[in-house]
Biotite code that builds the C-alpha atoms (Angstrom):
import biotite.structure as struc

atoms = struc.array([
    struc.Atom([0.000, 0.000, 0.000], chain_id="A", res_id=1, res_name="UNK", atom_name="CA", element="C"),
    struc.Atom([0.925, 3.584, -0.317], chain_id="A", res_id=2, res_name="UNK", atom_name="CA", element="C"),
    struc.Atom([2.061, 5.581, 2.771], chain_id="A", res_id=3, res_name="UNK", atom_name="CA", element="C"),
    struc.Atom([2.040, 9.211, 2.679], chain_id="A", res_id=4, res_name="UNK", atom_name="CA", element="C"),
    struc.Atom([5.774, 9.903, 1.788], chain_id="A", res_id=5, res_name="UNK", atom_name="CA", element="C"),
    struc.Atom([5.606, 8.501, -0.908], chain_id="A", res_id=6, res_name="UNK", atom_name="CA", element="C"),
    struc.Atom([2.482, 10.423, -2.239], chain_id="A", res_id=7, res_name="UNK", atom_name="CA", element="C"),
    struc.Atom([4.695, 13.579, -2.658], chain_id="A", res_id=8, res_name="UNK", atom_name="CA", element="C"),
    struc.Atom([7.290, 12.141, -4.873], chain_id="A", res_id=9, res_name="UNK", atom_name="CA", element="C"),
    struc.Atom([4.078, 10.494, -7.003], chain_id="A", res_id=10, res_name="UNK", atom_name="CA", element="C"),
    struc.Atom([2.993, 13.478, -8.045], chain_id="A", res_id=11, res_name="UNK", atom_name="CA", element="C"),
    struc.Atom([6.814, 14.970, -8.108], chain_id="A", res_id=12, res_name="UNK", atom_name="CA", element="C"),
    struc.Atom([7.698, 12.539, -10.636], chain_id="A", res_id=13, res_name="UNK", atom_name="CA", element="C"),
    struc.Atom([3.879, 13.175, -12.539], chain_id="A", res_id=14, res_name="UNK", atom_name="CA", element="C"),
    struc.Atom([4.421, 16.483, -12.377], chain_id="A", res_id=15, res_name="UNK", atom_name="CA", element="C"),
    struc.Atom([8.456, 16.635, -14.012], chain_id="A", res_id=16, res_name="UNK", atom_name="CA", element="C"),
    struc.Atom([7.793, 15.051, -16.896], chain_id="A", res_id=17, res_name="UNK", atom_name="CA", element="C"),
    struc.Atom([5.968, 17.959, -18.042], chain_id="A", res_id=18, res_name="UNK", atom_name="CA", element="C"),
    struc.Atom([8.707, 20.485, -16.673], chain_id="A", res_id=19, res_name="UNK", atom_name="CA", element="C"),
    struc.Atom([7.146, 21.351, -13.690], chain_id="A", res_id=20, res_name="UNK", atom_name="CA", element="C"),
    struc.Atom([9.577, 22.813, -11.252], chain_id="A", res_id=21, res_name="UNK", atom_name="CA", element="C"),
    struc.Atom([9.385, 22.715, -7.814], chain_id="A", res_id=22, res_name="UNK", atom_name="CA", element="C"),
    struc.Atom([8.185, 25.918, -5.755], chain_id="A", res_id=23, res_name="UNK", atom_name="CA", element="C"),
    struc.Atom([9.583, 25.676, -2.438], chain_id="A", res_id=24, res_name="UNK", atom_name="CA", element="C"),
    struc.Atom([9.809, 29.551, -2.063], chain_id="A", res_id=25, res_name="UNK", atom_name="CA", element="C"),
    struc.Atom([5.558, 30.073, -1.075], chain_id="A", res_id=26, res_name="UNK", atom_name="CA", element="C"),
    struc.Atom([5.518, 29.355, 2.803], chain_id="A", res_id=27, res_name="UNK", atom_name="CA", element="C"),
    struc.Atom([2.399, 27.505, 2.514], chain_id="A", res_id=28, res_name="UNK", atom_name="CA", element="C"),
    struc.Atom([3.005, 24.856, 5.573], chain_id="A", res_id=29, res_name="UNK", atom_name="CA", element="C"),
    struc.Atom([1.534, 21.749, 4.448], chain_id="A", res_id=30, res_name="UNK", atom_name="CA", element="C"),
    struc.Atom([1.528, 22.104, 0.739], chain_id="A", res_id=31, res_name="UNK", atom_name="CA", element="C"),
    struc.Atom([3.242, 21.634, -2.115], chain_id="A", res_id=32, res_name="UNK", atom_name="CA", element="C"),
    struc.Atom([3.276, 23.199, -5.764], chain_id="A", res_id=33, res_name="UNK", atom_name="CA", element="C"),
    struc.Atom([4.829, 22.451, -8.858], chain_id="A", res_id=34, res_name="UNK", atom_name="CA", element="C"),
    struc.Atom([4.481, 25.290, -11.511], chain_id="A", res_id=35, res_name="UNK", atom_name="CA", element="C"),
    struc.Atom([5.315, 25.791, -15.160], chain_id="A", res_id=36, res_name="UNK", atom_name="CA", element="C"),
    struc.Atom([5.445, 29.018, -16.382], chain_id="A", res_id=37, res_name="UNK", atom_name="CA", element="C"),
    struc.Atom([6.433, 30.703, -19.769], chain_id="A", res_id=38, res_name="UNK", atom_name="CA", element="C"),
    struc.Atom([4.764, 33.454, -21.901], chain_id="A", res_id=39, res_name="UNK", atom_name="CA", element="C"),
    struc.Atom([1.778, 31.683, -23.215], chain_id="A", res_id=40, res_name="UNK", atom_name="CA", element="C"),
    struc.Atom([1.065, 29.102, -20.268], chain_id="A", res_id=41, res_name="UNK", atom_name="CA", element="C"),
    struc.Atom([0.968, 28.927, -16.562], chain_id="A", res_id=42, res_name="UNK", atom_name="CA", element="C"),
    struc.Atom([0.079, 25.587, -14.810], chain_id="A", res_id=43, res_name="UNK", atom_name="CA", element="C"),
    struc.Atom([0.047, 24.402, -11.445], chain_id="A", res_id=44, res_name="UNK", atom_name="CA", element="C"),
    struc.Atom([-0.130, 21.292, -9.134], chain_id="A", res_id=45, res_name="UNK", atom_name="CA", element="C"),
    struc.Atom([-0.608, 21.497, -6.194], chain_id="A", res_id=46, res_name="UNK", atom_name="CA", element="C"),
    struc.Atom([-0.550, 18.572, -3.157], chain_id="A", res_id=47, res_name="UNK", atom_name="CA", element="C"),
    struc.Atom([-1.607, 19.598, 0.594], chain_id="A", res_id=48, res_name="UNK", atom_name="CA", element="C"),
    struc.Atom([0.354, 17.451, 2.872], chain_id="A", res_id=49, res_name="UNK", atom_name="CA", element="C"),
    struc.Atom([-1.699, 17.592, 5.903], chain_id="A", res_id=50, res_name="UNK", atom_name="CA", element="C"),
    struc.Atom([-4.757, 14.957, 6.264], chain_id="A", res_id=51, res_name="UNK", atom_name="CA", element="C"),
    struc.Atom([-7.696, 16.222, 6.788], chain_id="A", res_id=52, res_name="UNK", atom_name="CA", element="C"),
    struc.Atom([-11.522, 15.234, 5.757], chain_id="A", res_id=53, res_name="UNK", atom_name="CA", element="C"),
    struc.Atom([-14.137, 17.823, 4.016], chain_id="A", res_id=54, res_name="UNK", atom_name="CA", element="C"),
    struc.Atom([-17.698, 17.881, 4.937], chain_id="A", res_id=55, res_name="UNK", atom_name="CA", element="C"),
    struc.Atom([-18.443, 18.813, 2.139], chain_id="A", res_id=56, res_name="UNK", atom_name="CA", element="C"),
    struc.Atom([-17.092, 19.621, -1.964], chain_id="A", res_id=57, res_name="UNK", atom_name="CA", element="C"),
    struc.Atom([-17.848, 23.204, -0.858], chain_id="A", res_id=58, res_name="UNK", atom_name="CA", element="C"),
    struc.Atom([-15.261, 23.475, 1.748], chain_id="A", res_id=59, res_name="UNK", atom_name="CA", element="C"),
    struc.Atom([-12.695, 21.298, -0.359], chain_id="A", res_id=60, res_name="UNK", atom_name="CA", element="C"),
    struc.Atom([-13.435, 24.236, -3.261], chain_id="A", res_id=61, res_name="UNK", atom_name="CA", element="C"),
    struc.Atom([-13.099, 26.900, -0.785], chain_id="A", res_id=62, res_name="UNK", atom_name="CA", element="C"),
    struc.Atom([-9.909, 25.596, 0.921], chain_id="A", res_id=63, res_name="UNK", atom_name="CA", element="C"),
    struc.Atom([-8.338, 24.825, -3.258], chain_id="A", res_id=64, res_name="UNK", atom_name="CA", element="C"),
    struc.Atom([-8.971, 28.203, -4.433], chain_id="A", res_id=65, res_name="UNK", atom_name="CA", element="C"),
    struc.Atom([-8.269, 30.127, -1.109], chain_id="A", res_id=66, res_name="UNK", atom_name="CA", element="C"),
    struc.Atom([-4.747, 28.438, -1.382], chain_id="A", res_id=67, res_name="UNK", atom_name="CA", element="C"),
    struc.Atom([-3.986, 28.830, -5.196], chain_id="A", res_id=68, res_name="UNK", atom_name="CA", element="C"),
    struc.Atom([-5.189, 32.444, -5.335], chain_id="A", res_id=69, res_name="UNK", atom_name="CA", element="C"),
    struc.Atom([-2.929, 33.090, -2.435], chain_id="A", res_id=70, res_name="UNK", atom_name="CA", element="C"),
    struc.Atom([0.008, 32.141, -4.234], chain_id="A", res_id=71, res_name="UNK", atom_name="CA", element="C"),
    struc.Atom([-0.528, 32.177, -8.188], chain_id="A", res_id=72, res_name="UNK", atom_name="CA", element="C"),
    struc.Atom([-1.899, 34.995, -9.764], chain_id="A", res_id=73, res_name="UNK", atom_name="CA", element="C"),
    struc.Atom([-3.556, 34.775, -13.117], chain_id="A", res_id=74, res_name="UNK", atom_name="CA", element="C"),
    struc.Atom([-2.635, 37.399, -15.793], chain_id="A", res_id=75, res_name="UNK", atom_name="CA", element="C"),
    struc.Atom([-4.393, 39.132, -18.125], chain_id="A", res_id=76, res_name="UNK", atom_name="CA", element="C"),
    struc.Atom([-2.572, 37.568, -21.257], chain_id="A", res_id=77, res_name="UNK", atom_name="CA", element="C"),
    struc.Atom([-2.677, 33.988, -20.202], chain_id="A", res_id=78, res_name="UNK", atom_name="CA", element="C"),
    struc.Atom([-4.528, 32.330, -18.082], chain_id="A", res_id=79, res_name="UNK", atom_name="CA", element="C"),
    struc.Atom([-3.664, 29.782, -15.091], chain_id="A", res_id=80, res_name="UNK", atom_name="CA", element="C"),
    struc.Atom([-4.513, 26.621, -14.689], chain_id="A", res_id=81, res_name="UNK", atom_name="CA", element="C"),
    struc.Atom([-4.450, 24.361, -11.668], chain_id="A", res_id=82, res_name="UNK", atom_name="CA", element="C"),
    struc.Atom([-4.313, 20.163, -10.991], chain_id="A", res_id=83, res_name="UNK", atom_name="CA", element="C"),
    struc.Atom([-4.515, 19.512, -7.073], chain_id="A", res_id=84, res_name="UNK", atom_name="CA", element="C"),
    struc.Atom([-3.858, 15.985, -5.292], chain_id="A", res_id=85, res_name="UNK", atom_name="CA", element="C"),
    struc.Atom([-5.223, 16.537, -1.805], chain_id="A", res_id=86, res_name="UNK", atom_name="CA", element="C"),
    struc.Atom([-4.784, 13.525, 1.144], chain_id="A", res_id=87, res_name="UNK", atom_name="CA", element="C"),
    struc.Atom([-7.731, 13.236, 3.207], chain_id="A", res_id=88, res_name="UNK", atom_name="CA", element="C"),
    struc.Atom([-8.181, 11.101, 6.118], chain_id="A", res_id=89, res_name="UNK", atom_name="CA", element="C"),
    struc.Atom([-11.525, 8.961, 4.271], chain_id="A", res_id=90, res_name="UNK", atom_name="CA", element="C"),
    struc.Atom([-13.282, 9.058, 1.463], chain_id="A", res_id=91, res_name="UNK", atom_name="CA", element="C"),
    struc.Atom([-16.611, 10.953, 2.512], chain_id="A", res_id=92, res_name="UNK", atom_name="CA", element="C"),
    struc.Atom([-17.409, 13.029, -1.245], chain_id="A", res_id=93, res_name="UNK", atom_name="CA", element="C"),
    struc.Atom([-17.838, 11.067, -4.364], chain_id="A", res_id=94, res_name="UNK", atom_name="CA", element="C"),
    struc.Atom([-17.093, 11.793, -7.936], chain_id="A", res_id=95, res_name="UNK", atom_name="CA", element="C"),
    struc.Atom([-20.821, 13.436, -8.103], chain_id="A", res_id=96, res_name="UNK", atom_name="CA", element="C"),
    struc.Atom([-19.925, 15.689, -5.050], chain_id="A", res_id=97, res_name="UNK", atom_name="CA", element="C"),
    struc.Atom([-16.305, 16.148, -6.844], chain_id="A", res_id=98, res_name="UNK", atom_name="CA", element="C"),
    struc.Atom([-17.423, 17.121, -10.284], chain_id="A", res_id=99, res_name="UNK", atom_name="CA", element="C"),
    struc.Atom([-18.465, 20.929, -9.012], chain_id="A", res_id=100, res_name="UNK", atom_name="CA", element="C"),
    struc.Atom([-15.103, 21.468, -8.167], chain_id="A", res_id=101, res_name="UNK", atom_name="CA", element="C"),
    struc.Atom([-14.346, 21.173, -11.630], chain_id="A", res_id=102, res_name="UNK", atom_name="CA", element="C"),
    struc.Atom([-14.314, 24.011, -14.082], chain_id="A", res_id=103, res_name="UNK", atom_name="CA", element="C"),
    struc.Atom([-15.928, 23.270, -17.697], chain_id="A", res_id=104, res_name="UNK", atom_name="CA", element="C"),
    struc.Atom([-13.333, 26.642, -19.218], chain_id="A", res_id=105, res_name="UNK", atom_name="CA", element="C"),
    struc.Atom([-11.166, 29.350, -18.340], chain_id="A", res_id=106, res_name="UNK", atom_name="CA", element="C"),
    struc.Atom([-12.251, 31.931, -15.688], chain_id="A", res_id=107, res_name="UNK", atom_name="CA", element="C"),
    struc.Atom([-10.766, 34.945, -14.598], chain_id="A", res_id=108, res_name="UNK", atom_name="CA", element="C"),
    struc.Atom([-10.035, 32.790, -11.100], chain_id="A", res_id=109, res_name="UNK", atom_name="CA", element="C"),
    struc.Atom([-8.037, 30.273, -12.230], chain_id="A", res_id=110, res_name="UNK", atom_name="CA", element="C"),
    struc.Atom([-9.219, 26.844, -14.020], chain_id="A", res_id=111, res_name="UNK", atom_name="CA", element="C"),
    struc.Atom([-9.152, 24.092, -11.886], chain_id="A", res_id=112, res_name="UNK", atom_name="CA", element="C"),
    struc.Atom([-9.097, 21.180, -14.342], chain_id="A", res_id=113, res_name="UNK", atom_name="CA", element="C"),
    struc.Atom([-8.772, 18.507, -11.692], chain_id="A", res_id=114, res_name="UNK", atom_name="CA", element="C"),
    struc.Atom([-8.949, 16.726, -8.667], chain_id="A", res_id=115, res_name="UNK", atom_name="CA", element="C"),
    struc.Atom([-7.625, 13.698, -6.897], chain_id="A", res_id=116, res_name="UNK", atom_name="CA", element="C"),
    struc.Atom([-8.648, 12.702, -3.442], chain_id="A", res_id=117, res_name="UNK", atom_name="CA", element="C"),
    struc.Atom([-6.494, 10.315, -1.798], chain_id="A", res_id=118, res_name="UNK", atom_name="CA", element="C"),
    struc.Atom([-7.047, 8.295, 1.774], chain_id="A", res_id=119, res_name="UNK", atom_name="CA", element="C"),
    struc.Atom([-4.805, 8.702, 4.223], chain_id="A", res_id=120, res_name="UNK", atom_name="CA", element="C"),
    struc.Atom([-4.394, 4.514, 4.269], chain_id="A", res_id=121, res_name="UNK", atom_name="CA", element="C"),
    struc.Atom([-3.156, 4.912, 0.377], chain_id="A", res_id=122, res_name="UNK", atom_name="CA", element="C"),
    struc.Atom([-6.308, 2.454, -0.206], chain_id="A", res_id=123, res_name="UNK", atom_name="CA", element="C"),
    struc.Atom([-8.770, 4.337, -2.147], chain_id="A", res_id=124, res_name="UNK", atom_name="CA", element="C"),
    struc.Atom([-8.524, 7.376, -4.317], chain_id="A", res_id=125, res_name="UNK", atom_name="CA", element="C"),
    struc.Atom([-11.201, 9.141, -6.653], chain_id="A", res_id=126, res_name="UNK", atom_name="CA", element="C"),
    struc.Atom([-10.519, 11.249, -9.321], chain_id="A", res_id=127, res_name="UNK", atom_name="CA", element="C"),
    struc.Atom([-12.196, 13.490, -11.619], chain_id="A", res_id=128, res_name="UNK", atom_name="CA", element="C"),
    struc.Atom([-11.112, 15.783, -14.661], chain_id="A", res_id=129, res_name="UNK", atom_name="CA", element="C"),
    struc.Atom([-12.642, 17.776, -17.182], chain_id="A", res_id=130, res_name="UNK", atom_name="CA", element="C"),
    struc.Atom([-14.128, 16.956, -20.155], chain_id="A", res_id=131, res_name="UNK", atom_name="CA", element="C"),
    struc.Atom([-11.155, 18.627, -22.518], chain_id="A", res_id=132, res_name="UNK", atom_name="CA", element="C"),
    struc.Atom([-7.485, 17.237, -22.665], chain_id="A", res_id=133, res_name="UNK", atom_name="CA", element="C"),
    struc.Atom([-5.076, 19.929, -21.228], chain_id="A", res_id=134, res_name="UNK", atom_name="CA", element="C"),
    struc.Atom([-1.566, 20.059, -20.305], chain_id="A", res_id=135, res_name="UNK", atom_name="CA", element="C"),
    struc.Atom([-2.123, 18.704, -17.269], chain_id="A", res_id=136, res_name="UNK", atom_name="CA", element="C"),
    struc.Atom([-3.928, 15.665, -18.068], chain_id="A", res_id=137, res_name="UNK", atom_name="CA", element="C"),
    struc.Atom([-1.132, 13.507, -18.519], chain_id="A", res_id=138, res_name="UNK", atom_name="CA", element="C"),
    struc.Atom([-0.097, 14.271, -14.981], chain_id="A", res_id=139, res_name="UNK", atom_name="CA", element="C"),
    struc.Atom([-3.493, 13.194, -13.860], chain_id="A", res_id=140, res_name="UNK", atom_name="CA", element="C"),
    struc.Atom([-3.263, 10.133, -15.661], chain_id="A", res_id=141, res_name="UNK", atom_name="CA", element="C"),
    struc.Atom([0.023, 9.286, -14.121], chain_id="A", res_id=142, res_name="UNK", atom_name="CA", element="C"),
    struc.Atom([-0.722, 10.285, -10.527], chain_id="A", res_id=143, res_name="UNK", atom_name="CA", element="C"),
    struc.Atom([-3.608, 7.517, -10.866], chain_id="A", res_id=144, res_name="UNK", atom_name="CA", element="C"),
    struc.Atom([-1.376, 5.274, -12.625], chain_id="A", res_id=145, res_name="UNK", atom_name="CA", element="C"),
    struc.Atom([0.985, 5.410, -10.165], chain_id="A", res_id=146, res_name="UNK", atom_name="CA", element="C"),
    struc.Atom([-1.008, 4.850, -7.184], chain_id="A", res_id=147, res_name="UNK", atom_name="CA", element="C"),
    struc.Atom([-2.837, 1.859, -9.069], chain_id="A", res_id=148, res_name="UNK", atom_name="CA", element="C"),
    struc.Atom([0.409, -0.113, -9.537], chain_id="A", res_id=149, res_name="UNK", atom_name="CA", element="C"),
    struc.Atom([1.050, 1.105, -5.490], chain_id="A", res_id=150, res_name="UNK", atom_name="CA", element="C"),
    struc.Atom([-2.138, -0.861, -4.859], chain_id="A", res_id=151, res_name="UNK", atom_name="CA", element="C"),
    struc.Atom([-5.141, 1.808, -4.462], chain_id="A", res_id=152, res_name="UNK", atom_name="CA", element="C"),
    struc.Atom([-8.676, 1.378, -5.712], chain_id="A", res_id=153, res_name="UNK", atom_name="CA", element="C"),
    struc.Atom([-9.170, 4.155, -8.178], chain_id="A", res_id=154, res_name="UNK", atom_name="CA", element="C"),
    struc.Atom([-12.360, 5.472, -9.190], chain_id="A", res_id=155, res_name="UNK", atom_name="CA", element="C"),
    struc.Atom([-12.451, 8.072, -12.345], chain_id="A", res_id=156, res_name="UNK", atom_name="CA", element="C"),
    struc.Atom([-14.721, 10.607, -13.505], chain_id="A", res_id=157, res_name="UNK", atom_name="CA", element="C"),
    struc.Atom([-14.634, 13.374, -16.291], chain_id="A", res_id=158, res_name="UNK", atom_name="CA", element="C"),
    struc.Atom([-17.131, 16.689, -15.694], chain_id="A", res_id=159, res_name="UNK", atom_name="CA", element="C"),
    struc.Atom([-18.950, 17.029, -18.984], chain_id="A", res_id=160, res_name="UNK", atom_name="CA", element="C"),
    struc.Atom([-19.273, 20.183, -21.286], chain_id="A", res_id=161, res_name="UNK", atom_name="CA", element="C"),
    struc.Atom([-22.175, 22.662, -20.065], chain_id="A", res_id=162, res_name="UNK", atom_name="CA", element="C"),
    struc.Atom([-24.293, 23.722, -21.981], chain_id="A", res_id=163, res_name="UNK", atom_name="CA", element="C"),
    struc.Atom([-22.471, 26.936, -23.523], chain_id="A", res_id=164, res_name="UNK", atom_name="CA", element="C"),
    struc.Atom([-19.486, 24.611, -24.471], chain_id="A", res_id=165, res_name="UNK", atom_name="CA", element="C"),
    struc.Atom([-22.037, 21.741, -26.022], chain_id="A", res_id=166, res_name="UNK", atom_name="CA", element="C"),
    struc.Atom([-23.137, 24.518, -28.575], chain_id="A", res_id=167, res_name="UNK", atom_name="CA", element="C"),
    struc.Atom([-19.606, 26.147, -29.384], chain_id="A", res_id=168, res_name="UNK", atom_name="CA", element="C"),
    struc.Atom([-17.521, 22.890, -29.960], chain_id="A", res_id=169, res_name="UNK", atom_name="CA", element="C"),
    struc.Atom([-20.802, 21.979, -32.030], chain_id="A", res_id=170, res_name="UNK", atom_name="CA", element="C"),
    struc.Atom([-20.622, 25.089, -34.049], chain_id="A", res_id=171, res_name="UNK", atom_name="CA", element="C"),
    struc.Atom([-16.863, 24.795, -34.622], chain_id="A", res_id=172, res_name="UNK", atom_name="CA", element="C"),
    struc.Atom([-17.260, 20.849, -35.420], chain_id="A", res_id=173, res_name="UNK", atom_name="CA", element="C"),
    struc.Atom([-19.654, 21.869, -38.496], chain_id="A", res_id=174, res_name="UNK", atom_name="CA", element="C"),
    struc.Atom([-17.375, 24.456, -39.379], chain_id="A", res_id=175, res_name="UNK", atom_name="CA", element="C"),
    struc.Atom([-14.386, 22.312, -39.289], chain_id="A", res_id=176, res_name="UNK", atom_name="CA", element="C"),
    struc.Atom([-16.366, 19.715, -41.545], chain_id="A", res_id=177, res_name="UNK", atom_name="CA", element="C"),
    struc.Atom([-17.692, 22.501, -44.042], chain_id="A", res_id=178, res_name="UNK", atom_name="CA", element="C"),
    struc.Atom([-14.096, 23.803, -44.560], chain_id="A", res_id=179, res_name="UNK", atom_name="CA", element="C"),
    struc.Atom([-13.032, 19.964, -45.172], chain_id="A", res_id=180, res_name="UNK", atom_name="CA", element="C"),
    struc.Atom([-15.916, 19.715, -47.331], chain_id="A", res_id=181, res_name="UNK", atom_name="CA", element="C"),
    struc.Atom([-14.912, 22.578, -49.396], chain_id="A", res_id=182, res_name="UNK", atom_name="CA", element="C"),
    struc.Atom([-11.460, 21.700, -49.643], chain_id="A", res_id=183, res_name="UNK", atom_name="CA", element="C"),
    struc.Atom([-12.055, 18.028, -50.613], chain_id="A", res_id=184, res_name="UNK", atom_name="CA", element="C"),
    struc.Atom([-10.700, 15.926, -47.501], chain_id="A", res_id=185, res_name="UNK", atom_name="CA", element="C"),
    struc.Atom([-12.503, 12.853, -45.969], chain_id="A", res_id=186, res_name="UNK", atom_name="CA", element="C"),
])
């Protein structure tokens, strides 16, 4: 099984195969956050150390953003987006409760693309990311991966498009296929 030391280098060793670099500089007791940062992109993941159970997805929410927006600032010619891997002591929410943590596209907050919840016994861990592929979801992918082949049950869920994103990607598929229409490909 998983113990908790090892949960930090799990999503160390997610998190540096995209280039993620370390930020030991914050003061945030507790936590830790790997960040990549260039002109175009800004990404974060971030892993609270200290167990602790939510009541509720609101408080989890609350507690996520109170901590990013502390610490990473979005700007007005990129935006920021955030993967978080938080212990907790049991499994209380569920990938229902877990899915309004999840944001559907960019805010002026910060996007918080996913979630993992891991027990504090390295036993169970639920997941859940959005519906579009970002360049964090290959980190997500590997933190579950990883904690699979340590032994944990995983349980995975993706947040769907609302409603405003159902009709743009469906406007911008039948564009896509008109302009392949028009210029002969299958």
């Amino acid at each position: 099984m998983t113990t908790a030391p090892h949960w930090s280098s799990i999503v160390a060793s997610a998190a540096s195969r995209r280039n993620m670099r370390s930020r030991t500089d914050l003061g945030e007791p507790g936590r830790a956050f790997w960040e990549v940062r260039n002109l175009n992109m800004h990404r974060v993941v971030g892993f609270p150390r200290v167990e602790r159970s939510f009541a509720d997805a609101h408080g989890l929410d609350a507690e996520i953003r109170s901590v990013l927006s502390r610490n990473f600032k979005r700007s007005w010619w990129r935006g920021i987006a955030y993967g978080v891997v938080a212990s907790v002591g049991t499994l209380s929410l569920t990938p229902d409760d877990l899915r309004i943590l999840i944001d559907v596209r960019e805010n002026a907050k910060g996007t918080l693309q996913w979630v993992i919840l891991v027990t504090s016994d390295g036993r169970e861990a639920i997941g859940v990311h959005t519906w579009v592929e970002g360049y964090l979801s290959s980190v997500y992918r590997a933190i579950l991966r990883a904690l699979a082949e340590r032994g944990c049950q995983i349980t995975s869920a993706m947040k769907e498009k609302d409603e405003l994103m159902r009709v743009l990607t469906a406007v911008a598929d039948g564009r896509a296929a008109a302009l392949n229409r028009q210029a002969g490909v299958s």
